[in-house]
PyMOL Python script that loads the backbone (N, CA, C, O; Angstrom):
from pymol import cmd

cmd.read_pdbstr("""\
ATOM      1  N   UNK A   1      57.943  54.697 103.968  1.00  0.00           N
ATOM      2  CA  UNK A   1      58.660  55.306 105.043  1.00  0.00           C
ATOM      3  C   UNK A   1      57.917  56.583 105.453  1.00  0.00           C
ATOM      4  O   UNK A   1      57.595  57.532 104.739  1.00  0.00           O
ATOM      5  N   UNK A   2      57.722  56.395 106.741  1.00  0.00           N
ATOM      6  CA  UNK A   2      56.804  58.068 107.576  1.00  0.00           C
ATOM      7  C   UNK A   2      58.067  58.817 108.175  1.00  0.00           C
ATOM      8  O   UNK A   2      59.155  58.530 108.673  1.00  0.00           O
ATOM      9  N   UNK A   3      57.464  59.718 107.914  1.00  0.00           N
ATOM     10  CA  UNK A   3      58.650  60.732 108.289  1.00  0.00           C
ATOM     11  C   UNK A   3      58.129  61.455 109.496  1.00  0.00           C
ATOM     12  O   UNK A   3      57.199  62.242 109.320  1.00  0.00           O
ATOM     13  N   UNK A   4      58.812  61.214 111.186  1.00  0.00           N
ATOM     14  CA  UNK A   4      58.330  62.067 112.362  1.00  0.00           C
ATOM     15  C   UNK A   4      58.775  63.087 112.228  1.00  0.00           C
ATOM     16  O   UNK A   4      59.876  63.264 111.706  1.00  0.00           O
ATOM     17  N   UNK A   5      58.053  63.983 112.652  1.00  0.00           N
ATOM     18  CA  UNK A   5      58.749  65.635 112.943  1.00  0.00           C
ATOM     19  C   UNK A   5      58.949  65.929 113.968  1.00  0.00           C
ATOM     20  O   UNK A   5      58.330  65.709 115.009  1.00  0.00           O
ATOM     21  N   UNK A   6      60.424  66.804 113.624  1.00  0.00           N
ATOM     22  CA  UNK A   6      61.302  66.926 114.495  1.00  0.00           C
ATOM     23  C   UNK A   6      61.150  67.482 115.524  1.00  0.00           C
ATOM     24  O   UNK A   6      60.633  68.593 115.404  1.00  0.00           O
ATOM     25  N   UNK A   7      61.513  67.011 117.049  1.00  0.00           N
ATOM     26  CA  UNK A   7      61.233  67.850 117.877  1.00  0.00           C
ATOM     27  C   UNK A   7      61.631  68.899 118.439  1.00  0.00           C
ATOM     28  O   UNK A   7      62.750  68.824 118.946  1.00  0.00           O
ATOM     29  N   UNK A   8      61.051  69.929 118.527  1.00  0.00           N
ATOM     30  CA  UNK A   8      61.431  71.297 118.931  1.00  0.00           C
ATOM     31  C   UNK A   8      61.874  71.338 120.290  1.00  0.00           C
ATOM     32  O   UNK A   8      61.014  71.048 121.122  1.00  0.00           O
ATOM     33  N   UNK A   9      62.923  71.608 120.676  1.00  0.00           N
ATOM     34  CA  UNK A   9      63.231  71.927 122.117  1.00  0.00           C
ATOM     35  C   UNK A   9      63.198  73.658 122.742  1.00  0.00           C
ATOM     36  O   UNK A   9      63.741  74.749 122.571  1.00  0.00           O
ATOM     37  N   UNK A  10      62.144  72.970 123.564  1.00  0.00           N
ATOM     38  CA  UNK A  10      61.432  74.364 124.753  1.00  0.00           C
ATOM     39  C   UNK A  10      62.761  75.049 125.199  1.00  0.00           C
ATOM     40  O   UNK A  10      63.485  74.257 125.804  1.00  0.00           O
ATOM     41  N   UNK A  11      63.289  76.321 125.064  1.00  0.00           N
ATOM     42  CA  UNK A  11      64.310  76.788 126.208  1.00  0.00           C
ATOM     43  C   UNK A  11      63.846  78.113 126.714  1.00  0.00           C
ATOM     44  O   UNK A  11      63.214  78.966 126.091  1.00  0.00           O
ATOM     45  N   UNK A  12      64.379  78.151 128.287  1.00  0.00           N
ATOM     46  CA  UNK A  12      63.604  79.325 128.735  1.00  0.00           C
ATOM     47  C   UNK A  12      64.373  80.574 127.589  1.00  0.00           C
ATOM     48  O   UNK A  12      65.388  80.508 126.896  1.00  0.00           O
ATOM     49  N   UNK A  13      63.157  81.876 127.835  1.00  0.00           N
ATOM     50  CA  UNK A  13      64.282  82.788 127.504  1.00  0.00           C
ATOM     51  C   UNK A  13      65.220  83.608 128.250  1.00  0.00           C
ATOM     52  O   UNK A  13      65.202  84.018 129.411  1.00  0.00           O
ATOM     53  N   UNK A  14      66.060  83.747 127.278  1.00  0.00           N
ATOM     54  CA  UNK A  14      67.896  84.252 127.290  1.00  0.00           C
ATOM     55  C   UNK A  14      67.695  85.113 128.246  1.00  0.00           C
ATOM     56  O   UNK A  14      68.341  84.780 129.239  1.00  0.00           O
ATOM     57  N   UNK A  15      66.981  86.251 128.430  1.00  0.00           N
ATOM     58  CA  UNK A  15      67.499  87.233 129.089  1.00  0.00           C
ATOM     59  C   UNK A  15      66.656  87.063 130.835  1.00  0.00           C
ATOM     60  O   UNK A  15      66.867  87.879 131.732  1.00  0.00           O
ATOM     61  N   UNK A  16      66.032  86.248 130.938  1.00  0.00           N
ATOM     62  CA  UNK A  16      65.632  85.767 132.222  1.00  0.00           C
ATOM     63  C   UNK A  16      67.537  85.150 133.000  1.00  0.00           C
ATOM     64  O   UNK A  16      68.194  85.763 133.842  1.00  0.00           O
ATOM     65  N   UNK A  17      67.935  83.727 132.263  1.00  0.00           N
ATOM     66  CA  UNK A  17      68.970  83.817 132.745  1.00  0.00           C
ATOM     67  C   UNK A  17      70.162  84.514 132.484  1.00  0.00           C
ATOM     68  O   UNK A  17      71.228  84.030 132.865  1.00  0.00           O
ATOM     69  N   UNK A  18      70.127  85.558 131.903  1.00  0.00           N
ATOM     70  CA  UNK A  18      71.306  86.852 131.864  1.00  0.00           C
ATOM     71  C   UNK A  18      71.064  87.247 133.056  1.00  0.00           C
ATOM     72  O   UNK A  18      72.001  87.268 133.854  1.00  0.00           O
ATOM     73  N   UNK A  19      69.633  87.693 133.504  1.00  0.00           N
ATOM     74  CA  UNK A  19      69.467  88.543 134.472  1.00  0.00           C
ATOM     75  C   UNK A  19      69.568  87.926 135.588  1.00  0.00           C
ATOM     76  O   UNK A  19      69.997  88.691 136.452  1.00  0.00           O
ATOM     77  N   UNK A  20      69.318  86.620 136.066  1.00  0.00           N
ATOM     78  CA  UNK A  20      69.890  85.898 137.017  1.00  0.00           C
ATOM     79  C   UNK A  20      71.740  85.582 136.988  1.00  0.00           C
ATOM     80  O   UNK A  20      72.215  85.321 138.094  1.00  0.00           O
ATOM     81  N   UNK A  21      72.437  85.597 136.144  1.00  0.00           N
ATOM     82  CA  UNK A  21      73.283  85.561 136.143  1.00  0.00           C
ATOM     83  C   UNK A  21      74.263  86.707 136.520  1.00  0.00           C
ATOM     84  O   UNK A  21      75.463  86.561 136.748  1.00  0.00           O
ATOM     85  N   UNK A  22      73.462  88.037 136.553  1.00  0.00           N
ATOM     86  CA  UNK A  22      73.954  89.189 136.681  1.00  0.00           C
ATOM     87  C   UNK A  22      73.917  89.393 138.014  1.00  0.00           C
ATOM     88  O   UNK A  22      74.821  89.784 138.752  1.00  0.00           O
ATOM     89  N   UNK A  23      72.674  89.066 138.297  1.00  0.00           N
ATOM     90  CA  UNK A  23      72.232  89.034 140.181  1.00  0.00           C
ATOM     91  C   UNK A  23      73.335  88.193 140.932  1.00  0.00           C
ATOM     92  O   UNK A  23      73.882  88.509 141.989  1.00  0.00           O
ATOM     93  N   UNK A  24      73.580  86.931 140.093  1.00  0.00           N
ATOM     94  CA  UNK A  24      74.639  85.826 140.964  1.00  0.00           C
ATOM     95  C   UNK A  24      75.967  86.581 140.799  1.00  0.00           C
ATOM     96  O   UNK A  24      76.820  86.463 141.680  1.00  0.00           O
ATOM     97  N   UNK A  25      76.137  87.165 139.982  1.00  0.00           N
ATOM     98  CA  UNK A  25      77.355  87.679 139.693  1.00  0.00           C
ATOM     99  C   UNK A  25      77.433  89.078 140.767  1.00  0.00           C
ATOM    100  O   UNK A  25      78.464  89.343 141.385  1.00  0.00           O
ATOM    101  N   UNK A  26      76.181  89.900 140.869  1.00  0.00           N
ATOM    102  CA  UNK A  26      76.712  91.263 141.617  1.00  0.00           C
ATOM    103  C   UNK A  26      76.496  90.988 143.148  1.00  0.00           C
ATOM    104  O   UNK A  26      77.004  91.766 143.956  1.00  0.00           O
ATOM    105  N   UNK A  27      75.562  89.617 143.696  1.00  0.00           N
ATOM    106  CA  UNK A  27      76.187  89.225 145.013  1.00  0.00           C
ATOM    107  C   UNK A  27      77.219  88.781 145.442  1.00  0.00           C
ATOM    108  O   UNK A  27      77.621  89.199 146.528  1.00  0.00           O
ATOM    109  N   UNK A  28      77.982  87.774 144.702  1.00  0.00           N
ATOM    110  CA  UNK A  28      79.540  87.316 144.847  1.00  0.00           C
ATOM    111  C   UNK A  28      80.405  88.453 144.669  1.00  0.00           C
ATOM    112  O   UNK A  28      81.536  88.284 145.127  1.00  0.00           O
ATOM    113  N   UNK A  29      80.164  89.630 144.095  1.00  0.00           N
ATOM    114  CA  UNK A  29      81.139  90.748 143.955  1.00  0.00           C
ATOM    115  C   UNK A  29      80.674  91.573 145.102  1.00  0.00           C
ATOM    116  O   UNK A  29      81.562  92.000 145.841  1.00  0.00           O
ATOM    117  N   UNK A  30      79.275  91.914 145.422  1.00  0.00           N
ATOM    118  CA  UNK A  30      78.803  92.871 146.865  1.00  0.00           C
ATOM    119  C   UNK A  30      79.806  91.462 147.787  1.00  0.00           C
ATOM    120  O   UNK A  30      80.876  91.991 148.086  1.00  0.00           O
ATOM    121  N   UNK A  31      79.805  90.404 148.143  1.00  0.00           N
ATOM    122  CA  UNK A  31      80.250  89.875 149.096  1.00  0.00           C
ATOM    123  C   UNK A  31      82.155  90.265 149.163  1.00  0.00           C
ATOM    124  O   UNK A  31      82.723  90.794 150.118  1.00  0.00           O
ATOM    125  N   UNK A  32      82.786  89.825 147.897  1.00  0.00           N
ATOM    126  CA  UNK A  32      84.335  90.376 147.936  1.00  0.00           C
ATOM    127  C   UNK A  32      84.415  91.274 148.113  1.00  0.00           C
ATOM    128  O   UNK A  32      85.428  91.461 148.786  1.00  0.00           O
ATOM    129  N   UNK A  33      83.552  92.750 147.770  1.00  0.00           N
ATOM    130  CA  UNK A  33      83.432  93.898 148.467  1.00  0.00           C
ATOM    131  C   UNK A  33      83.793  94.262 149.995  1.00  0.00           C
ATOM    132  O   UNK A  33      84.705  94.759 150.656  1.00  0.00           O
ATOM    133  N   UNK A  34      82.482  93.690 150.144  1.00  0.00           N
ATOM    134  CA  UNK A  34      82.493  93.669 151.940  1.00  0.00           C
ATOM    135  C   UNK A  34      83.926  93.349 152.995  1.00  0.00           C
ATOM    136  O   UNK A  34      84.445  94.002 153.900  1.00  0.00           O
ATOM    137  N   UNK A  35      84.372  91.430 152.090  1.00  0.00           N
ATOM    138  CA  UNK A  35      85.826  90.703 152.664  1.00  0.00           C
ATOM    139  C   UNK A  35      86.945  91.989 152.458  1.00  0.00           C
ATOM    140  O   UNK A  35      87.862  92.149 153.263  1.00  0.00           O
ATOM    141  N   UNK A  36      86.721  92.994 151.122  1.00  0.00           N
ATOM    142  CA  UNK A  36      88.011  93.445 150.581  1.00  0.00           C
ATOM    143  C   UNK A  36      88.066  94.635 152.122  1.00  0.00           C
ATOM    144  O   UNK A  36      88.904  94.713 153.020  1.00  0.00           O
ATOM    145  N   UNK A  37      86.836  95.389 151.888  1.00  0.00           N
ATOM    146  CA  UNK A  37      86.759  96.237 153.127  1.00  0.00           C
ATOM    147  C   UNK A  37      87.327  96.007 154.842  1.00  0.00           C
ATOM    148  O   UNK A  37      87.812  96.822 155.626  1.00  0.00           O
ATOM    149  N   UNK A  38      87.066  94.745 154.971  1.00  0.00           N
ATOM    150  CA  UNK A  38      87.415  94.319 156.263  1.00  0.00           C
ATOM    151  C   UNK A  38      88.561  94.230 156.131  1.00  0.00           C
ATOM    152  O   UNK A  38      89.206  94.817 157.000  1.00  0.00           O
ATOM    153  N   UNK A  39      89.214  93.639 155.255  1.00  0.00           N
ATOM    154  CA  UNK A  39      90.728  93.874 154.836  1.00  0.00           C
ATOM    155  C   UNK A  39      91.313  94.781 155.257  1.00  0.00           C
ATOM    156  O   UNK A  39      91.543  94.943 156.456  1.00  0.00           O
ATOM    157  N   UNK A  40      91.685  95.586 154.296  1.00  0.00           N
ATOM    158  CA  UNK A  40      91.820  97.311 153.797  1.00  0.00           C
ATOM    159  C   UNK A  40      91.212  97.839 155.876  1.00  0.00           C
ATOM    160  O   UNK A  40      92.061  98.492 156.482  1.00  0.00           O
ATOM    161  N   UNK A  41      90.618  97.690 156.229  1.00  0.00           N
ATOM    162  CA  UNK A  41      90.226  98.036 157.534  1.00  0.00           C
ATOM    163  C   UNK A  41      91.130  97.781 158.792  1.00  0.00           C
ATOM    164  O   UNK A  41      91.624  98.580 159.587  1.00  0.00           O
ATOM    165  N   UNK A  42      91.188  96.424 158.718  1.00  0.00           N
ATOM    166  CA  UNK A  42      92.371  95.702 159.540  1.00  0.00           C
ATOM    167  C   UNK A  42      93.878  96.259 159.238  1.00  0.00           C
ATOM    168  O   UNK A  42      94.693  96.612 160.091  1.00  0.00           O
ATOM    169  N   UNK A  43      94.065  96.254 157.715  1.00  0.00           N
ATOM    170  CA  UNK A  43      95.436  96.493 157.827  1.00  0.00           C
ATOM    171  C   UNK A  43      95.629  98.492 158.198  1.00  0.00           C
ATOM    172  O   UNK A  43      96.619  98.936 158.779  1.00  0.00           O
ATOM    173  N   UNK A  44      94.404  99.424 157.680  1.00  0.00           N
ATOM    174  CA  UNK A  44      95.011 100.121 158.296  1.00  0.00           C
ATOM    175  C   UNK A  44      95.178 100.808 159.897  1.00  0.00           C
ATOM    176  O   UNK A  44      95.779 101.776 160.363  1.00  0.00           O
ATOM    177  N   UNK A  45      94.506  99.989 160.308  1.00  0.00           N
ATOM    178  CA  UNK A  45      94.544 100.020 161.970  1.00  0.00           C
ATOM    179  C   UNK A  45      95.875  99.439 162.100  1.00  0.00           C
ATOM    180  O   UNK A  45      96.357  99.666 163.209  1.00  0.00           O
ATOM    181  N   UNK A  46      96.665  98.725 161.277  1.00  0.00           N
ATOM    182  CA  UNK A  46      97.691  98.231 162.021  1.00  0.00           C
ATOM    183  C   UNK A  46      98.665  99.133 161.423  1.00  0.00           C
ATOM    184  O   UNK A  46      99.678  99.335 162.092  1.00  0.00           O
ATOM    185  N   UNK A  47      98.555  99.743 160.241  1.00  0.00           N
ATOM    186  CA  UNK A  47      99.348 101.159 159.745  1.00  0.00           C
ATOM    187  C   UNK A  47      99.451 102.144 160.513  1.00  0.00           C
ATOM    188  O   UNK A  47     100.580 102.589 160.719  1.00  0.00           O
ATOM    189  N   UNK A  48      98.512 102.643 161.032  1.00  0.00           N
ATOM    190  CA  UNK A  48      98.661 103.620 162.342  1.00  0.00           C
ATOM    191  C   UNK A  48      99.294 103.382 162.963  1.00  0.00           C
ATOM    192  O   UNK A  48     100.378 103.948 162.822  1.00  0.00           O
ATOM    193  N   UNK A  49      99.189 102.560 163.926  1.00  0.00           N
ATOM    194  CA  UNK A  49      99.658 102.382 165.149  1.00  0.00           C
ATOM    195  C   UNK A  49     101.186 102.113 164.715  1.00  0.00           C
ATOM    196  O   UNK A  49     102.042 102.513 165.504  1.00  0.00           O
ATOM    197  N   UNK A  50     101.681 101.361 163.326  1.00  0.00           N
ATOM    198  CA  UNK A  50     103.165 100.904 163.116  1.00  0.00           C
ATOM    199  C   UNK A  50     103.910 102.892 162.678  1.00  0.00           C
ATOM    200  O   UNK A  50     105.025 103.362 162.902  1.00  0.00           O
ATOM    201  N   UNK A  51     102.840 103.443 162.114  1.00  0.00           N
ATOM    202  CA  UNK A  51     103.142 104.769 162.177  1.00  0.00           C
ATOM    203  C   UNK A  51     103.601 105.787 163.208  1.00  0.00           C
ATOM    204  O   UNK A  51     104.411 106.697 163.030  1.00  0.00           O
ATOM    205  N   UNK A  52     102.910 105.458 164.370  1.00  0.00           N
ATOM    206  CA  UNK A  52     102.980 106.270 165.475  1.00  0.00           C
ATOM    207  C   UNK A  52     104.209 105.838 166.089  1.00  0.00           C
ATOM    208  O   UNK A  52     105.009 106.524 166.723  1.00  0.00           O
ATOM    209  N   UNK A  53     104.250 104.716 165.840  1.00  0.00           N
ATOM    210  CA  UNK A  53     105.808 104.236 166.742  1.00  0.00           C
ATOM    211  C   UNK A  53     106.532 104.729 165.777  1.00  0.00           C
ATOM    212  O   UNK A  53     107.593 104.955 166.359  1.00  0.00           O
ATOM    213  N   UNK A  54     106.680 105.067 164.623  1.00  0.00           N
ATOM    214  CA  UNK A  54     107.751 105.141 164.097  1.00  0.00           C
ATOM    215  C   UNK A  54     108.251 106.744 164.528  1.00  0.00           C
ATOM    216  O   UNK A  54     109.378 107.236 164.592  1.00  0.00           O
ATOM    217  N   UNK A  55     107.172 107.196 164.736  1.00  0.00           N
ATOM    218  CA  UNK A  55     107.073 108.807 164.637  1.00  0.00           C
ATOM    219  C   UNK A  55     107.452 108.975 165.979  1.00  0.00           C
ATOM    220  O   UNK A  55     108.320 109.822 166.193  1.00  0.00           O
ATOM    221  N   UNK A  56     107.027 108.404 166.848  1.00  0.00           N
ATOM    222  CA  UNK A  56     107.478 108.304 168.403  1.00  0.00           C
ATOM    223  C   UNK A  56     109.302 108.376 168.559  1.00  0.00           C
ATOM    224  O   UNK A  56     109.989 109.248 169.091  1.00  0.00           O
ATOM    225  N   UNK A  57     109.727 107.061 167.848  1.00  0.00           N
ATOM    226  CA  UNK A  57     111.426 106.748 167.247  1.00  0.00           C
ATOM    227  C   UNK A  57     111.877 108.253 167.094  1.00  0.00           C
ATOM    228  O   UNK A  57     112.682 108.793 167.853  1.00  0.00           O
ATOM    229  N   UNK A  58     111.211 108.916 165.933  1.00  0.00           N
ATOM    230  CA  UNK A  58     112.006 109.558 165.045  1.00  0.00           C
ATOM    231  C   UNK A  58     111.847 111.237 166.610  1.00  0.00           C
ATOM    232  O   UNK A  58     112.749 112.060 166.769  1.00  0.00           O
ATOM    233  N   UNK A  59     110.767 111.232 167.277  1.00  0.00           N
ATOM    234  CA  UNK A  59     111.081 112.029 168.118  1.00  0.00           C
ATOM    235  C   UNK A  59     111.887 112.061 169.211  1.00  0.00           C
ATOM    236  O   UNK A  59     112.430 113.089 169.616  1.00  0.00           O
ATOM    237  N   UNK A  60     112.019 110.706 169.842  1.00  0.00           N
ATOM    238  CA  UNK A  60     112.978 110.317 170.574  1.00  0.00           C
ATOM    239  C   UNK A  60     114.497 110.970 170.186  1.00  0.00           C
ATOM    240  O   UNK A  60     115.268 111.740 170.759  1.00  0.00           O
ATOM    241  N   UNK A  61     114.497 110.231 168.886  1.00  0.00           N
ATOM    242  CA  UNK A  61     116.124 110.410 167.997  1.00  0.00           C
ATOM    243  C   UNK A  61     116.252 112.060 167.844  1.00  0.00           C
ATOM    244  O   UNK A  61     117.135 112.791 168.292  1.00  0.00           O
ATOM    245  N   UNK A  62     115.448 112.294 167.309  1.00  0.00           N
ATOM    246  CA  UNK A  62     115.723 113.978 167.191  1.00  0.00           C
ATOM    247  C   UNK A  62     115.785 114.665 168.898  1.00  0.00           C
ATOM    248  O   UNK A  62     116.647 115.524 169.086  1.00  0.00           O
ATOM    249  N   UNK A  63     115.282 114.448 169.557  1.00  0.00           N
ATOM    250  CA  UNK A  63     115.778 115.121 171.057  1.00  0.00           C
ATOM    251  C   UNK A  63     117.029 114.661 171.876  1.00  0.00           C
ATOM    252  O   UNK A  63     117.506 115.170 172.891  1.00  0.00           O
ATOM    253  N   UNK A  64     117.410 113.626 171.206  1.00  0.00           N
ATOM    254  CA  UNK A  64     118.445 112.861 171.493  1.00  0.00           C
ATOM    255  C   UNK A  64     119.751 113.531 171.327  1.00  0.00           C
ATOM    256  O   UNK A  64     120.623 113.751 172.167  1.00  0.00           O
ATOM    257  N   UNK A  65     119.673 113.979 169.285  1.00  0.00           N
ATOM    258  CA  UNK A  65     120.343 114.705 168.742  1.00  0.00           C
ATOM    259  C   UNK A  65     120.796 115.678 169.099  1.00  0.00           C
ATOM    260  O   UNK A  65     121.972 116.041 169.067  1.00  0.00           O
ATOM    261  N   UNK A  66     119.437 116.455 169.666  1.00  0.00           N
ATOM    262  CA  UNK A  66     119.517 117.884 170.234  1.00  0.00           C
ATOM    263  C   UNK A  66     120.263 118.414 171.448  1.00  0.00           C
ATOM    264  O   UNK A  66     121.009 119.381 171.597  1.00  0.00           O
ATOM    265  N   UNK A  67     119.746 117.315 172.399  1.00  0.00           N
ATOM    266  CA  UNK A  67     120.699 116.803 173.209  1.00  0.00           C
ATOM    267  C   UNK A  67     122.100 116.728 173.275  1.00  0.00           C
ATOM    268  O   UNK A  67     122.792 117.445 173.998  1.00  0.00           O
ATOM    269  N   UNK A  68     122.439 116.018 172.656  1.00  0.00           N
ATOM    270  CA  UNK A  68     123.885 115.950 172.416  1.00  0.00           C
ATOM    271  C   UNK A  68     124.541 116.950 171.713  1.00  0.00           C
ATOM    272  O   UNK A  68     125.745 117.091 171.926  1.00  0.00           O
ATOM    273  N   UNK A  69     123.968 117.685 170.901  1.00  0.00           N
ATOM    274  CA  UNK A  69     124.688 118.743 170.314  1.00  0.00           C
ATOM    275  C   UNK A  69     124.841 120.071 170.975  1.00  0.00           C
ATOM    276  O   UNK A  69     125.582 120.979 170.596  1.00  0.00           O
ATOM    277  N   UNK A  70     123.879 120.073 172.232  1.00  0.00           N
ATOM    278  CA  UNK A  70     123.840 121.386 173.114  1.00  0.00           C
ATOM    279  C   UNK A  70     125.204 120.966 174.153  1.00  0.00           C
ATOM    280  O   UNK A  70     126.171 121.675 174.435  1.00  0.00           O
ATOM    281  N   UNK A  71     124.929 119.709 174.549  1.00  0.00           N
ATOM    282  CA  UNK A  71     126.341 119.428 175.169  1.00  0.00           C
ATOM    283  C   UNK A  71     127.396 119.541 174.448  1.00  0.00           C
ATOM    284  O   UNK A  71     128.456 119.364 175.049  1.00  0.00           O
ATOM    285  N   UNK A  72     127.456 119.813 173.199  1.00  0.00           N
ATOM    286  CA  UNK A  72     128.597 119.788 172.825  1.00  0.00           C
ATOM    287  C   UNK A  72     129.151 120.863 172.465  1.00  0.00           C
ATOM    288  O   UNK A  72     130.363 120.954 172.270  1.00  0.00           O
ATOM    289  N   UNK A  73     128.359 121.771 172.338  1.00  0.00           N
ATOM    290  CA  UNK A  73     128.880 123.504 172.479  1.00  0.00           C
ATOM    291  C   UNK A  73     129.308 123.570 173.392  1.00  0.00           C
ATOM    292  O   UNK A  73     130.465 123.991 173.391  1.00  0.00           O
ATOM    293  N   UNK A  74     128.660 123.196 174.790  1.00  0.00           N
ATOM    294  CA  UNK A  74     128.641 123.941 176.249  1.00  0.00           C
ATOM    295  C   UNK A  74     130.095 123.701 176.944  1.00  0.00           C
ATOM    296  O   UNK A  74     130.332 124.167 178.058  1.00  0.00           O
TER     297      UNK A  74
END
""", "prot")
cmd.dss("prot")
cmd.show_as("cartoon", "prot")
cmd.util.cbc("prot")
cmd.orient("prot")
């Protein structure tokens, strides 16, 4: 009986694909970055503007108030 020897299997090295894996990993996170920003962007343009009306309301109501309470001395 001959005995073959065993074959060694070639693998690249480890830290070649760490470092590709790090790259794949910090473009998919630079990209959710970017989506999160446009986000966060959109909604606060629509915060303002739901702000200003509110603030608009609350000036209305307060001259309203004022209003009515001068008539109501007089």
């Amino acid at each position: 009986m001959t005995t073959t020897p065993r074959r060694r299997v070639i693998r690249s090295p480890q830290a070649t694909t760490d470092a590709t894996a790090r790259q794949r990993k910090f473009a998919v996170r630079r990209i959710r970055l970017l989506a999160e920003q446009q986000n966060l962007s959109r909604w606060m343009s629509r915060l303002k503007r739901a702000f200003h009306a509110v603030e608009k309301q609350q000036l209305k109501i307060s001259r309203l108030e004022r209003e009515i309470t001068r008539l109501e001395t007089t």
